[in-house]
Backbone as a printed PyTorch tensor [residue, N CA C, xyz], in Angstrom:
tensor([[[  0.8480,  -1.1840,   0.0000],
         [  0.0000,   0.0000,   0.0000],
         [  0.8920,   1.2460,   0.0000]],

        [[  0.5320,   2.1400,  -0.9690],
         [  1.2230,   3.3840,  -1.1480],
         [  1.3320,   4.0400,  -0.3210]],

        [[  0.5210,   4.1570,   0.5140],
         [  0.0370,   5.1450,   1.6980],
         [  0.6620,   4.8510,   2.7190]],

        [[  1.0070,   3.4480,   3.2400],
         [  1.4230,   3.2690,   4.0990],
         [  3.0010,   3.1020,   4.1720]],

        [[  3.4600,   3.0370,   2.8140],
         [  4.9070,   3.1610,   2.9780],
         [  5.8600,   4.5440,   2.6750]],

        [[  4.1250,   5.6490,   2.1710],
         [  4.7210,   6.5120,   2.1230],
         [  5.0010,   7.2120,   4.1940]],

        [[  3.8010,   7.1480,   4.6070],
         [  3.7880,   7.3510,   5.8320],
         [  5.4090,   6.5460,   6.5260]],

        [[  6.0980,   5.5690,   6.3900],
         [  6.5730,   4.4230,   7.1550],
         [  7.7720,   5.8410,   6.6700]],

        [[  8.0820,   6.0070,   5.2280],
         [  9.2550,   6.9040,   4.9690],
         [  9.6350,   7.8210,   5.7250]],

        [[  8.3420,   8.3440,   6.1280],
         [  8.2770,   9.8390,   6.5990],
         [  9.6430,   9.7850,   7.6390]],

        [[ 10.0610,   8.6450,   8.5280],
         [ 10.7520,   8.3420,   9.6010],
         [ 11.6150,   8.2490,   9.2510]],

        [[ 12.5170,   8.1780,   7.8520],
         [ 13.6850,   8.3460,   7.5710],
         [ 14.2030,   9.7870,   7.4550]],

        [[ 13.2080,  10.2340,   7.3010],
         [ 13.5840,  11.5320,   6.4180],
         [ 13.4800,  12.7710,   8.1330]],

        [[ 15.2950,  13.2680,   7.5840],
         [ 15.1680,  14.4000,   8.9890],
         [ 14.7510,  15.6290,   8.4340]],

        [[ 14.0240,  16.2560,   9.7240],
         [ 13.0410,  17.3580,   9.8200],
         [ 13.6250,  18.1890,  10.9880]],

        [[ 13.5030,  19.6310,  10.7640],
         [ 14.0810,  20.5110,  11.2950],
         [ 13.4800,  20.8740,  12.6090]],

        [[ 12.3960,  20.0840,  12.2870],
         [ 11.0440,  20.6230,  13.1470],
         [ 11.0060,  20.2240,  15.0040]],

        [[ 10.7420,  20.8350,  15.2230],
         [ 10.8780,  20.7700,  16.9070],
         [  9.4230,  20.9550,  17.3230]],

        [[  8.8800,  20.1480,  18.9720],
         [  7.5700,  19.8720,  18.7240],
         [  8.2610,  20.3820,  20.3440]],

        [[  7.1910,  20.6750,  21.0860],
         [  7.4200,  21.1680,  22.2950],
         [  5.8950,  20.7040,  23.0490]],

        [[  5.2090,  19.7700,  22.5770],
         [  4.3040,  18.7920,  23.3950],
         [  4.3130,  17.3210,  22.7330]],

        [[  4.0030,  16.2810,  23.2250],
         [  3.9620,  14.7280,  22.8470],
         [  2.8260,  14.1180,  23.5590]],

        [[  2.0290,  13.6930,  22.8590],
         [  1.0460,  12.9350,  23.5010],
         [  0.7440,  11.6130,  22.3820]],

        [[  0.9710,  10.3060,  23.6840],
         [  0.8320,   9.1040,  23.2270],
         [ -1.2400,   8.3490,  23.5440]],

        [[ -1.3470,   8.5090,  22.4180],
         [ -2.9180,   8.1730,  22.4310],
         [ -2.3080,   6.4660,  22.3020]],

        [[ -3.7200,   5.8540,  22.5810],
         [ -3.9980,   4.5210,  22.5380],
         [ -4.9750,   4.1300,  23.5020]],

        [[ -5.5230,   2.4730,  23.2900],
         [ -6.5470,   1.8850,  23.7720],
         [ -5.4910,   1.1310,  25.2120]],

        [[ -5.9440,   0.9760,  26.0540],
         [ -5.4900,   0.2320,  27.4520],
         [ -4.9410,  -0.7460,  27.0710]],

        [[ -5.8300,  -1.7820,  25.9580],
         [ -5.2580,  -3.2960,  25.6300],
         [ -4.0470,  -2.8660,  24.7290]],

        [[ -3.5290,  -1.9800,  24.3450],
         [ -2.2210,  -1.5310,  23.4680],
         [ -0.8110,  -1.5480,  24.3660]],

        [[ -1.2910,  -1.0620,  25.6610],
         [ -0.3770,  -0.5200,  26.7210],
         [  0.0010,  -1.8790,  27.8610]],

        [[ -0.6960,  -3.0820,  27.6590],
         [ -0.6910,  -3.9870,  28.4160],
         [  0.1060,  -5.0080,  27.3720]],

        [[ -0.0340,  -5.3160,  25.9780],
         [  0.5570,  -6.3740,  25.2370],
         [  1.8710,  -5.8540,  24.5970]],

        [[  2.4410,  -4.8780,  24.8440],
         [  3.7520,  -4.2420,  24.5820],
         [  4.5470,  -4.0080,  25.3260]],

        [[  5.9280,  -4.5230,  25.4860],
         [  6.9580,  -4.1900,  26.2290],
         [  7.1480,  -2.9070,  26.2340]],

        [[  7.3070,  -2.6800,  24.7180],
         [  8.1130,  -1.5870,  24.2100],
         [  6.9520,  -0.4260,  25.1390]],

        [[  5.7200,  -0.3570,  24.5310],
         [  4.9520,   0.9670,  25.1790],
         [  4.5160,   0.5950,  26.8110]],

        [[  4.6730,  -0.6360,  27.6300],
         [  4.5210,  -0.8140,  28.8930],
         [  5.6120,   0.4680,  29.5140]],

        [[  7.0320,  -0.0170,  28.7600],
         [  8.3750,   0.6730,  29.6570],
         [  8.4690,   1.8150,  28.7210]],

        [[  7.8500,   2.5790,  27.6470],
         [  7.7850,   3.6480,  27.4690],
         [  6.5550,   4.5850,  28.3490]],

        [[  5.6180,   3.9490,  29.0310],
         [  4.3560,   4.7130,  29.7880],
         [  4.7780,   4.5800,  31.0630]],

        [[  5.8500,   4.3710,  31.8400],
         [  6.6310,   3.7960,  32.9590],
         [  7.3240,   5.1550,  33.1100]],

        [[  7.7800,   5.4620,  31.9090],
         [  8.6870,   6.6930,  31.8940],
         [  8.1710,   8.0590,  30.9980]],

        [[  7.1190,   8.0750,  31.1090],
         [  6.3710,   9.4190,  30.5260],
         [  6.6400,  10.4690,  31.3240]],

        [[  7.0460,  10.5000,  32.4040],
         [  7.1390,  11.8670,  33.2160],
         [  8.9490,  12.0820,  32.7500]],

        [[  9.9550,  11.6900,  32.7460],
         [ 11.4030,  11.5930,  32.5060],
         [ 11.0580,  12.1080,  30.8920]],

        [[ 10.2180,  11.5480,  30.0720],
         [ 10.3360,  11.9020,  28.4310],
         [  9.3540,  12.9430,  28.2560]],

        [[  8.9760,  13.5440,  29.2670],
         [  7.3110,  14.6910,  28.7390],
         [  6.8100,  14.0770,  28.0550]],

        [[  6.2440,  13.2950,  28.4220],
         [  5.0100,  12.5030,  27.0070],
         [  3.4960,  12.3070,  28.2420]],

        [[  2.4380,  12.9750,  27.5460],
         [  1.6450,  12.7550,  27.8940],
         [  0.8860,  11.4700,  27.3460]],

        [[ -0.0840,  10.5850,  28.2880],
         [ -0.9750,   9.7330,  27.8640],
         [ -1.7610,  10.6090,  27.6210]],

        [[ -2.6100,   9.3250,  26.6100],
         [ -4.1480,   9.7840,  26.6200],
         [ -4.8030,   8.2730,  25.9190]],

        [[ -5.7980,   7.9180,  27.1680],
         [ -6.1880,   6.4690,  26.8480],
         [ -7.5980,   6.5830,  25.8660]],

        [[ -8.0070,   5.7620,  25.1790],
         [ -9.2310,   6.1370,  23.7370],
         [ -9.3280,   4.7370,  23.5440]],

        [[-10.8680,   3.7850,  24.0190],
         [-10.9610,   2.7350,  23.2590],
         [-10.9440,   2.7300,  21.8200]],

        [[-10.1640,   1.4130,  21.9180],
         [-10.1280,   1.0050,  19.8940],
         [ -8.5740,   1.8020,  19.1460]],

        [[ -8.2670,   2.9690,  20.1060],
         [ -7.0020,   3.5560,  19.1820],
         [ -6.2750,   2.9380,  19.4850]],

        [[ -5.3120,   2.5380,  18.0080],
         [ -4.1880,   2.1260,  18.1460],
         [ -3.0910,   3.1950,  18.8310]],

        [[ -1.9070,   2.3070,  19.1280],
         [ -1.0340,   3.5930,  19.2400],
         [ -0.6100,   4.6220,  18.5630]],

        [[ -0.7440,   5.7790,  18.9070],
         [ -0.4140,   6.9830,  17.7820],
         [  0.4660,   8.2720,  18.7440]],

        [[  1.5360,   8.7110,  18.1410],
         [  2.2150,   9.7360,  18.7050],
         [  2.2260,  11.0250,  18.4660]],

        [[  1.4560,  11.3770,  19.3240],
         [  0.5710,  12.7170,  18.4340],
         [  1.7800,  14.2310,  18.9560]],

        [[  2.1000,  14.7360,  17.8280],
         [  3.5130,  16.0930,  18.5350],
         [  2.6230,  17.1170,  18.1110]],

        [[  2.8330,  17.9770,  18.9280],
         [  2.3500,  19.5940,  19.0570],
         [  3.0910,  20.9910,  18.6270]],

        [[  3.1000,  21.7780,  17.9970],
         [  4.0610,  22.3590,  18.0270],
         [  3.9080,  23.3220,  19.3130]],

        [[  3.1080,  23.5560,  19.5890],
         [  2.8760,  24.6720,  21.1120],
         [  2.0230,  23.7270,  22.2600]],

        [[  2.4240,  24.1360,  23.2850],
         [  1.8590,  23.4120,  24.5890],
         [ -0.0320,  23.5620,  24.4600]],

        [[ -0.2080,  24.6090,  23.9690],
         [ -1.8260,  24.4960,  24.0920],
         [ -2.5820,  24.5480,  22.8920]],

        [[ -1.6500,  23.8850,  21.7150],
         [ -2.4330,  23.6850,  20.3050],
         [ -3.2750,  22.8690,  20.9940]],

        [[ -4.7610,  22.4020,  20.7370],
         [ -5.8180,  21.8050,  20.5420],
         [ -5.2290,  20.1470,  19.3790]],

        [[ -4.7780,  20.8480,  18.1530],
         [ -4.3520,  20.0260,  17.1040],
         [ -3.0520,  19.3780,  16.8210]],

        [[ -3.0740,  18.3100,  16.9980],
         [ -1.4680,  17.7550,  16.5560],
         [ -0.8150,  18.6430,  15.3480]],

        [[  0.4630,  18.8370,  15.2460],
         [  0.7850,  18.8670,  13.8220],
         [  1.3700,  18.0340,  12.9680]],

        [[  1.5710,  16.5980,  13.7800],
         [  2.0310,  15.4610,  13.1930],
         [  1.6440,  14.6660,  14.1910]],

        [[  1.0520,  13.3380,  13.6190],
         [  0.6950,  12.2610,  14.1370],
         [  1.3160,  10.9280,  13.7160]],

        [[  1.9760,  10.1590,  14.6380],
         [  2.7720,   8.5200,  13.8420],
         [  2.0660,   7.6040,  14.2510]],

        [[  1.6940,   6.6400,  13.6810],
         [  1.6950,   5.1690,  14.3700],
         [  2.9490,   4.6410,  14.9300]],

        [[  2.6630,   4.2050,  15.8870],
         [  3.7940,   3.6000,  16.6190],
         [  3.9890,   2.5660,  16.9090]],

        [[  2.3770,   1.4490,  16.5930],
         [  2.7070,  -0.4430,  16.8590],
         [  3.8770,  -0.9030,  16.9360]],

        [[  4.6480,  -0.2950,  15.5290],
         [  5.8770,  -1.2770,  15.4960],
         [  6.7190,  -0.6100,  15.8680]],

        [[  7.0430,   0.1940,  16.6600],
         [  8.4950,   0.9840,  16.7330],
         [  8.9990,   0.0950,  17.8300]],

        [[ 10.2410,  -0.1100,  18.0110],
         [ 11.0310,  -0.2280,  19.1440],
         [ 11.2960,   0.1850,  19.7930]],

        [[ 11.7100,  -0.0410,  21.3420],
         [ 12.0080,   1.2880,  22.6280],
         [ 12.9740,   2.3500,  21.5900]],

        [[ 14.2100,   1.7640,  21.2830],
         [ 15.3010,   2.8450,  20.7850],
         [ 14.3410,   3.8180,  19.4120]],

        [[ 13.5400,   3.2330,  18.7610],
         [ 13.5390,   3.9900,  18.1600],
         [ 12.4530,   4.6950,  18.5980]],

        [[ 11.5660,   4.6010,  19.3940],
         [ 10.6110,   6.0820,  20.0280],
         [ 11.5640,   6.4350,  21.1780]],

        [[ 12.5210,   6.2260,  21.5540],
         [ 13.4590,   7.5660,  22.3160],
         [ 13.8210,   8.0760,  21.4240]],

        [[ 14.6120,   7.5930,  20.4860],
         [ 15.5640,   8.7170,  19.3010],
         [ 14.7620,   9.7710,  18.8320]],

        [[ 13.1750,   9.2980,  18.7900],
         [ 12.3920,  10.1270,  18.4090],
         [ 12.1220,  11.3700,  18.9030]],

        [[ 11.8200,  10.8410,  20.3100],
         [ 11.7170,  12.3130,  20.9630],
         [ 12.1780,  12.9390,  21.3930]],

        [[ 13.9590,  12.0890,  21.6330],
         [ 14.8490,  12.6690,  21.7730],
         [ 15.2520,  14.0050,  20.4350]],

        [[ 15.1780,  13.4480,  19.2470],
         [ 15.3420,  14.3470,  18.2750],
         [ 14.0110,  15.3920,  18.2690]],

        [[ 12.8010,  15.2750,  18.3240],
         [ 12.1480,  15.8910,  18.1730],
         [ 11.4280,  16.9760,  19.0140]],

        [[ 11.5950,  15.9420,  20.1710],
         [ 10.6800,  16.8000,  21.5430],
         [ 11.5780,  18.0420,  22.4060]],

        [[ 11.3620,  19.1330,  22.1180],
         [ 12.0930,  20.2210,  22.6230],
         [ 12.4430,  19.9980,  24.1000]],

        [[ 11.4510,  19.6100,  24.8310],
         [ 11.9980,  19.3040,  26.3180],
         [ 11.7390,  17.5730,  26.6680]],

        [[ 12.0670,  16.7240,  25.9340],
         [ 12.5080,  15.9600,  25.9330],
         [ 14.3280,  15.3510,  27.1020]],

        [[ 14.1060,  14.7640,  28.0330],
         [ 15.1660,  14.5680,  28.7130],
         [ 15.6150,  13.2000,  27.8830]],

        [[ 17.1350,  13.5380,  27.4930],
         [ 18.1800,  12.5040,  26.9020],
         [ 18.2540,  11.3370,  27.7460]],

        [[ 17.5220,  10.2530,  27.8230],
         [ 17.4630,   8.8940,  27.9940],
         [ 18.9210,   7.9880,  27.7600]],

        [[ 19.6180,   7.2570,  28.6060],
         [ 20.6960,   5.9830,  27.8240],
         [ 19.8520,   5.1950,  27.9760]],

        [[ 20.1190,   3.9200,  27.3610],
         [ 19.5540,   2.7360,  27.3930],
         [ 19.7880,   2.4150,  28.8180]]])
């Protein structure tokens, strides 16, 4: 599907862009069958990432460019990411983002 590998690209490609809110939407049963988003919602206060729980949503990483936009200005799916690669993420992206080691 075109769509979806154009979306999958988007993650290669660096962006100048700096987001200064993060909010991780998803359904409860998302946050219970994942390592990766169990020990990423463990550490939402250390990464500024807000939850926000929504039956039926998959995981999605919704960035803001201002603390009280209403509207994302970019939204990812995140099912498949790995721990390293949603830190790098918000490490690169999230303006107050605290630098995580493994």
């Amino acid at each position: 599907d075109e769509s979806l590998y154009n979306e999958c690209k988007l993650c290669c490609i660096k962006s100048n862009e700096i987001y200064h809110k993060a909010v991780l939407e998803l359904d409860r049963r998302f946050s219970k069958q994942s390592q990766t988003l169990i020990d990423i919602i463990k550490q939402k206060k250390s990464l500024n990432l807000d939850i926000k729980y929504r039956i039926g949503a998959p995981p999605y990483l919704h960035m803001y460019e201002n603390e009280d936009d209403e509207k994302p200005k970019e939204s990812r799916n995140v099912m498949s990411w790995d721990y390293d690669t949603f830190i790098d993420y918000l490490n690169t992206y999230l303006s107050n983002s605290v630098k995580l080691n493994d």
